[in-house]
C-alpha positions in Angstrom: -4.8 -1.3 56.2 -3.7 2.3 55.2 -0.2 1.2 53.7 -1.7 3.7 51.2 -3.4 6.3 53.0 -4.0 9.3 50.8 -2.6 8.2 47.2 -4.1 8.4 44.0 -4.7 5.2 42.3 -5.5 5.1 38.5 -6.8 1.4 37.5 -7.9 0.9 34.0 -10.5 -2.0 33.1 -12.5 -1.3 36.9 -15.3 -1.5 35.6 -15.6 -5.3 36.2 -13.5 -8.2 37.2 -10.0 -8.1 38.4 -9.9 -4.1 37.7 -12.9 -4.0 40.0 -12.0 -5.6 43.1 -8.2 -4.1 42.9 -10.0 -0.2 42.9 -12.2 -1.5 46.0 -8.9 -3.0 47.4 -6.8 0.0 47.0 -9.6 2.6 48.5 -10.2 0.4 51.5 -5.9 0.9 52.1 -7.1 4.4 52.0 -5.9 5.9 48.7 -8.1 8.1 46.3 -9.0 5.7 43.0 -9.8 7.1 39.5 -11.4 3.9 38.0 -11.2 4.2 34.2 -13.3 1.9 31.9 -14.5 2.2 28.6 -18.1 0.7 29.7 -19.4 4.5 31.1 -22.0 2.5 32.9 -19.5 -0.1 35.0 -17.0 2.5 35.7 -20.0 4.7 37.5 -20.9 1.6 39.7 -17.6 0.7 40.6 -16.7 4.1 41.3 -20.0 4.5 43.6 -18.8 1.7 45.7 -15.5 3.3 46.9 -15.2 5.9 49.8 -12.8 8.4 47.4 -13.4 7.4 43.6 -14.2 8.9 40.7 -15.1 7.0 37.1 -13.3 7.7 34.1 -14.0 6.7 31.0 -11.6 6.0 28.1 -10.3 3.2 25.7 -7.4 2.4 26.5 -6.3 1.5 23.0 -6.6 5.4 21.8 -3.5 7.3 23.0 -5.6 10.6 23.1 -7.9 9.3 25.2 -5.6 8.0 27.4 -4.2 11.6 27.9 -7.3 13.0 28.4 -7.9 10.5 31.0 -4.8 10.7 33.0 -5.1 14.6 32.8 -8.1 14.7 34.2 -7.3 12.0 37.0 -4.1 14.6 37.9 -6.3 17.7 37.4 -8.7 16.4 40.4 -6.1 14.7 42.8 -3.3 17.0 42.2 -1.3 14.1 41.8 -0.6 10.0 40.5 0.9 7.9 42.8 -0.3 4.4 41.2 -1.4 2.4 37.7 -2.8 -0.4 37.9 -3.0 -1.5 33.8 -5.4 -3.9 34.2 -7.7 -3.2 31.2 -8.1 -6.5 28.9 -10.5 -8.3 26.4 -10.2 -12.0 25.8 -11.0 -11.7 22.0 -14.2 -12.3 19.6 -15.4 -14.5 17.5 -12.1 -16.4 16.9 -11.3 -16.9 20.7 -14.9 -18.3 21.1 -14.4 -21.1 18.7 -11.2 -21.6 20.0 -12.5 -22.4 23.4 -15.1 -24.5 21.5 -12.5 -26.4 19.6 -10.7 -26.8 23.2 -13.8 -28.1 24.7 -14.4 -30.9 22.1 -10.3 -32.0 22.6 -11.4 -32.3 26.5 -14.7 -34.2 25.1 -12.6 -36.4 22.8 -9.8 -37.2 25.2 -11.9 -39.0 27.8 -13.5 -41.0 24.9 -10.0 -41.9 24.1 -9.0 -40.1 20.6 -8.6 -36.5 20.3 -9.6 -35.7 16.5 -10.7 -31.7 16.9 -7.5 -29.6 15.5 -7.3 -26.5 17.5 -6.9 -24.1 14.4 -6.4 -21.3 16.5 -3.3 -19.5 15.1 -4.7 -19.9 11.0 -8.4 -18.2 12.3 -6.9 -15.3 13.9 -7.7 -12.2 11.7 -5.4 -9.0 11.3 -8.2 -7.2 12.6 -8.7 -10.0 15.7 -5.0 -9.7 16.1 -4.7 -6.0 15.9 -6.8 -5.2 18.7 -6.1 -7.9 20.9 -2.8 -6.3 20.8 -4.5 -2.4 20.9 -6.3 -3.2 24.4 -3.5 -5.1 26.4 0.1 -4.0 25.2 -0.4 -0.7 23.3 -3.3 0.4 26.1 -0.8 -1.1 28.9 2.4 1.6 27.2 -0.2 4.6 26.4 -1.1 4.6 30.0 2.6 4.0 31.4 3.1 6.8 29.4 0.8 9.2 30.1 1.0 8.4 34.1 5.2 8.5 34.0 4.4 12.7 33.1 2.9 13.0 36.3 4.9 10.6 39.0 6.9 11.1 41.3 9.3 9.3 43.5 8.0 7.2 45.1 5.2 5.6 42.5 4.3 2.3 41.7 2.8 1.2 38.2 1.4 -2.9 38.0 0.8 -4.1 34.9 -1.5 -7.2 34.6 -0.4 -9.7 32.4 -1.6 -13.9 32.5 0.0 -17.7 33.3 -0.4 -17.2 28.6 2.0 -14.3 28.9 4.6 -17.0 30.9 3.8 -20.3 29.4 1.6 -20.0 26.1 -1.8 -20.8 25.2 -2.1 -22.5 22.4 -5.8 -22.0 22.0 -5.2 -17.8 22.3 -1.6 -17.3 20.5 -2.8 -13.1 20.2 -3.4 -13.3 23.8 -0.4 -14.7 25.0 1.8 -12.5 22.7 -0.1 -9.1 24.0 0.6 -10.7 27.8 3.9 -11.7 27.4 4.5 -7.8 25.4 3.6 -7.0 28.8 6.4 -8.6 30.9 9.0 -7.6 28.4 7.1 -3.9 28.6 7.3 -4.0 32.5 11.3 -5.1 32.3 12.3 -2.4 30.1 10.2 0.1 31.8 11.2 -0.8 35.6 14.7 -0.2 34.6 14.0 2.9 32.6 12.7 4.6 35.9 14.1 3.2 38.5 16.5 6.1 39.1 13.7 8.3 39.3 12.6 6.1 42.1 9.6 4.7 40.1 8.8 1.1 40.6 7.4 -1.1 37.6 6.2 -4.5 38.3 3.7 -7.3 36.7 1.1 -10.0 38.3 0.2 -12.8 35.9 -2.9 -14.7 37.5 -3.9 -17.7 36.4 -7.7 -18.5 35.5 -9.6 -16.2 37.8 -13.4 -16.0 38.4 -14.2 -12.9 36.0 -17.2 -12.3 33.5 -14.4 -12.8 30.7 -14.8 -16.5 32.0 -18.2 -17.0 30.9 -17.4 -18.4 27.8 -15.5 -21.8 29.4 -18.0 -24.8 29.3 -18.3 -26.7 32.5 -16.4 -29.8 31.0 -13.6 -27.5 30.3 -13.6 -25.6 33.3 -13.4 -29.0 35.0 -10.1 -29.9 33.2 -8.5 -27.0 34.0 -9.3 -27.1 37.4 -7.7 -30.3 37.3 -4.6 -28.8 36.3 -4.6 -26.2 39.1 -2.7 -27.8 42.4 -5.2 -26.0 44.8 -8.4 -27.6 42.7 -10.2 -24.3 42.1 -10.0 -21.1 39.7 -8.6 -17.6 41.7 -11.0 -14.8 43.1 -10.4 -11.1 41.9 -9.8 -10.5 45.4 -6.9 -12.4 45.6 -5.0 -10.7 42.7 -6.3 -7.4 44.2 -4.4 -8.4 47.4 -1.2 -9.2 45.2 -1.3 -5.5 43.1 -1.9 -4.1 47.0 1.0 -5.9 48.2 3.3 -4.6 45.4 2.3 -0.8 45.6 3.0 -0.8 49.3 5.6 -0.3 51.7 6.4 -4.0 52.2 7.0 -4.1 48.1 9.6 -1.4 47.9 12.4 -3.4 46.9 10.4 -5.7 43.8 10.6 -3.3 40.4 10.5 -5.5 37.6 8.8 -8.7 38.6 6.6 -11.0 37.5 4.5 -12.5 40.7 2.0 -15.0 39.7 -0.5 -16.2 41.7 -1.9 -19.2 39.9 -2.8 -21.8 42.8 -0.3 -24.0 41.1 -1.0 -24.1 37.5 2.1 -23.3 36.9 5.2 -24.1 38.9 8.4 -23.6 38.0 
């Protein structure tokens, strides 16, 4: 503990989840955390549970926002030592049929004949695809950014992408192309300020136990845990432990990674 003692630590999407547990991770190593959500209300509790926090609240997909945000983060620290780009949605109307579509090929598969067509790319909208893009790669660059004004040598920015982002899921094509727009993002960026002694990496969980995860019916969530090696979906504290690991002293020579802690779904 204290690997981090007395840097500021901007994490977007804390209001919940994996953004959540990562902001309480990184104020028990000590550093100051601005948790930024666009629910005012979850960005308030989470920032109430830290010992050093403050809640900010922004969408992530408006680069003036973002500005705002980051200003204000800088303005009260002094300074911006870590980004955690967390911040995600996992779609609407179209990604909760497409789960439903799943579901029934899961259903039909242990009758013996899969019939359901997934469908998934032909019911993605512009408008569905537009902001599934907005939140995850455009909010991920706004606030690289913004935060690459204020850092110094010495800072660390982890971007969270998914196992879609690395391998494809066919049932959320938008998803997987915002996620893997991420890696590509963190690449470029890692060596774009490297000499300035910046470090850019990614983590790309696997299925994690988050509210977005709601929406997976029992019979599916069975199946997939079948296809996990260690039998079980992640905890948010578990990718919090990988973000800590990669903005402290004993990640200092990872820029431009991918670390994916996916108990196995995917090996390679």
């Amino acid at each position: 503990m204290g690997n981090i003692k007395g840097m500021v630590a901007l994490v977007t999407g804390a209001g919940s989840g994996i953004g959540e547990a990562v902001a309480r991770r990184l104020d028990a190593e000590g550093a100051r955390v601005a948790v930024l959500d666009v629910d005012s209300t979850g960005a308030e509790i989470t920032a109430g549970l830290l010992t050093q926090g403050m809640a900010v609240v922004a969408n992530v997909a408006d680069s003036d926002q973002v500005n705002e945000a980051v200003r204000s983060v800088v303005e009260t620290y002094g300074r911006l030592d870590i980004l955690v780009n967390n911040a995600g949605i996992r779609g609407g109307e179209e990604a909760d049929e497409a789960f439903a579509r799943l579901t029934s090929q899961v259903e039909e598969a242990a009758a013996g004949d899969v019939t359901t067509v997934l469908d998934a790319t032909v019911n993605i909208s512009d408008e569905a695809w537009h902001r599934m893009l907005g939140v995850h790669l455009d909010g991920t660059f706004y606030c690289t950014r913004a935060a690459l004004r204020y850092m110094q040598r010495g800072a660390s920015i982890v971007n969270i992408s998914s196992v879609c982002g690395l391998a494809g899921c066919a049932h959320l094509p938008h998803y997987s192309a915002a996620k893997g727009g991420i890696e590509g993002l963190t690449k470029a960026v890692a060596r774009d300020v490297a000499p300035l002694g910046i470090r850019v990496n990614c983590v790309a969980p696997g299925y994690v136990e988050t509210p977005l995860g709601d929406v997976i019916a029992p019979v599916l969530r069975r199946d997939l845990e079948r296809q996990i090696a260690l039998g079980r979906f992640g905890l948010p504290a578990e990718i919090a432990s990988t973000v800590a690991f990669l903005v402290g002293p004993d990640g200092t020579y990872l820029t431009g990674q991918t670390l994916s802690p996916n108990g196995g779904s995917l090996i390679s």
